[in-house]
C-alpha positions in Angstrom: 128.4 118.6 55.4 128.8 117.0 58.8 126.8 117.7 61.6 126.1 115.3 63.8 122.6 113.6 63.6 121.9 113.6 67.3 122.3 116.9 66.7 119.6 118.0 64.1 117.2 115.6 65.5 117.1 117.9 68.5 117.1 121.2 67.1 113.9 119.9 64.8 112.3 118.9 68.0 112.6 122.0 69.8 111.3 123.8 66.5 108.5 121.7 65.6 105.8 123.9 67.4 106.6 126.6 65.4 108.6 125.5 62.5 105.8 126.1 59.8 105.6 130.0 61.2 109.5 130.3 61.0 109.6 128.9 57.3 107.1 130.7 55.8 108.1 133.9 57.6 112.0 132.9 56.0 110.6 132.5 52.5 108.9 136.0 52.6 105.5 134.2 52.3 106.9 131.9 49.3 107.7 128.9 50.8 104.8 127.0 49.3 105.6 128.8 46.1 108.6 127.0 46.5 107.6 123.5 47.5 104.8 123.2 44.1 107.8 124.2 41.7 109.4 120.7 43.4 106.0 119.2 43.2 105.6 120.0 39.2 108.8 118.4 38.9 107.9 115.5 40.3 104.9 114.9 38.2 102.6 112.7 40.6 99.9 110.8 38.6 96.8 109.8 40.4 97.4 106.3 42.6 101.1 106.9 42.5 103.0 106.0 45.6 104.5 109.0 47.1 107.6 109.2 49.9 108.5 112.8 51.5 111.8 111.9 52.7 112.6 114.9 55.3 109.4 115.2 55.6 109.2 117.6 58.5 105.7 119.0 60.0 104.2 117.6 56.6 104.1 120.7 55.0 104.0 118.8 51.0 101.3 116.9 52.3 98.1 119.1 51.6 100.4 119.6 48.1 100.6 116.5 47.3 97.3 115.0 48.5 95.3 118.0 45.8 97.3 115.9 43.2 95.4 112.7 44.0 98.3 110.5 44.9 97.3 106.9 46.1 99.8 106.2 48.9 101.4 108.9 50.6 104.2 108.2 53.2 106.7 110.5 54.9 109.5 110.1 57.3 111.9 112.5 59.4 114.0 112.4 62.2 112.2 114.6 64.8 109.4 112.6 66.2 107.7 116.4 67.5 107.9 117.5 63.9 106.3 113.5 63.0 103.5 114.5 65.7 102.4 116.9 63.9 102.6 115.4 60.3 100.9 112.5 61.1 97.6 114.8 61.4 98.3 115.5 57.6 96.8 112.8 55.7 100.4 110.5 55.2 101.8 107.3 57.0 104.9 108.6 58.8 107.7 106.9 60.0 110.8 108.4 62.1 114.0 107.4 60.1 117.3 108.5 59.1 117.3 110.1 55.4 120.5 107.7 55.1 119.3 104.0 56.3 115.7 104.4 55.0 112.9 101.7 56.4 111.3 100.8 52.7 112.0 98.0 50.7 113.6 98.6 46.8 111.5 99.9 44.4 108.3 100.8 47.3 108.2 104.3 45.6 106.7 106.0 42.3 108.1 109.8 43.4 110.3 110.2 46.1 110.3 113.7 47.4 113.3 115.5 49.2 113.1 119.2 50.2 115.3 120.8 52.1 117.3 118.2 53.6 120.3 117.2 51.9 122.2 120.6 53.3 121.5 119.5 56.6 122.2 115.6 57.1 125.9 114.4 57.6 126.8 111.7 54.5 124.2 113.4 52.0 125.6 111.0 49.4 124.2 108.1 51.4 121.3 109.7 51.6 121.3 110.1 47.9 121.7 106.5 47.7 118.9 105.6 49.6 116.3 107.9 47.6 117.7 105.9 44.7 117.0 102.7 46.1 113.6 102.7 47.5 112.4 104.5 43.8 111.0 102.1 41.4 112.3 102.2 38.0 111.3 104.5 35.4 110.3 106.5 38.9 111.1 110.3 39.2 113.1 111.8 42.5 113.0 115.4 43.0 115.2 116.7 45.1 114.6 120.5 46.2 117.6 122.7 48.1 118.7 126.1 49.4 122.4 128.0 48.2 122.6 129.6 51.6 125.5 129.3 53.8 125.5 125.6 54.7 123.9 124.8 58.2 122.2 128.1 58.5 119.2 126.8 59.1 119.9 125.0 62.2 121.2 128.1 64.0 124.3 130.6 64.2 126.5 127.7 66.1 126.2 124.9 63.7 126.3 127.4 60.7 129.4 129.7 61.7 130.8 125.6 62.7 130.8 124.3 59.2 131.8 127.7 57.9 135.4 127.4 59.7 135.8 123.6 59.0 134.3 123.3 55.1 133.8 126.6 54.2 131.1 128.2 52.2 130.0 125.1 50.1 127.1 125.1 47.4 126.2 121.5 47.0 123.9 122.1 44.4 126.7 120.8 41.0 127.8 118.2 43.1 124.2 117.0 44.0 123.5 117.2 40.1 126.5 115.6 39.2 125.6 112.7 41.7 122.2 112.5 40.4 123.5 112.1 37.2 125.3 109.2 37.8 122.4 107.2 39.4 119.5 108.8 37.0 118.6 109.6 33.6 117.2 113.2 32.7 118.5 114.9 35.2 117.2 118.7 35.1 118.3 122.0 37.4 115.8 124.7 37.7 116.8 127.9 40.1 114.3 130.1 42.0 114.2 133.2 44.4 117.3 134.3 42.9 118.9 131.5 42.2 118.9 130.7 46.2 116.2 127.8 45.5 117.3 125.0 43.4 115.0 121.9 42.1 116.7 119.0 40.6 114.5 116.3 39.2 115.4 112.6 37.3 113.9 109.4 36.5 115.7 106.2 37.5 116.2 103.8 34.8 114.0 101.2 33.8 
């Protein structure tokens, strides 16, 4: 997946006014189905310190918040979609999934929905969830099967279509996941579109 960041920073910008309408009218109404089957994986525990990496217009943040989580933090490339997350009851900061502003281990749950289809070098990004997750922390990482880039519009999508092809990054984000975590579990939903992988980093 490679499509430039300058690029998806400005396509989230323009969106951000109406991004939450778009999703949910994308999901058929079940987007916040979608983003508590993430939030069961991740298993929050009250006073937990919680990072929504991706975090968009803050939509996990009312989610998460119910759960009684002690810090919540977010971050996200498009400071219009930041705007209005920061009205959402987390510390946000704008940042790159892959060079992350958080010190090792800052993190009970990390939280990443959504995002890894659309950032170029997801693998870094990987890394970087890793790292700022304490251990014996769990990272849930929660994803689409569509065709890759779709999201961001029929130019970038039908653009990675002729250069990579139709990819499904789901086994290769599980394999991946495997290597840096223990417990690594896949769940599928909306017909098999949705996938939710969870894992706990090593103690």
């Amino acid at each position: 997946m490679s499509v430039p960041r300058p690029l998806v920073r400005r396509i989230y910008d323009r969106r951000a006014p109406y991004y939450d309408a778009v999703v949910q009218a994308l999901a058929l109404g079940r987007d916040s189905s979608y983003r508590r089957a993430a939030l069961l994986a991740l298993d929050a525990r009250s006073g937990d310190r919680v990072l929504d990496v991706g975090c968009g217009t803050g939509r996990n943040f009312p989610l998460l918040a119910r759960g009684g989580v002690g810090a919540l933090a977010g971050c996200d490339v498009s400071a219009r979609s930041l705007a209005k997350a920061a009205g959402r009851g987390a510390a946000v900061a704008q940042a790159d999934a892959a060079r992350l502003p958080y010190r090792d281990g800052a993190f009970d749950r990390v939280l990443c929905t959504y995002v890894l289809t659309s950032v170029d070098g997801w693998r870094r990004a990987l890394d970087e969830l890793v790292r700022v997750l304490r251990p014996g922390g769990r990272l849930v990482v929660s994803d689409d099967r569509l065709p890759p880039g779709w999201f961001l519009g029929p130019g970038p999508m039908l653009g990675l279509l002729r250069r990579e092809g139709w990819v499904d990054l789901h086994r290769d984000v599980k394999a991946e996941m495997e290597k840096r975590l223990r417990g690594v579990a896949l769940r599928f939903l909306h017909l098999r579109t949705i996938y939710v992988i969870s894992g706990e980093k090593a103690a």
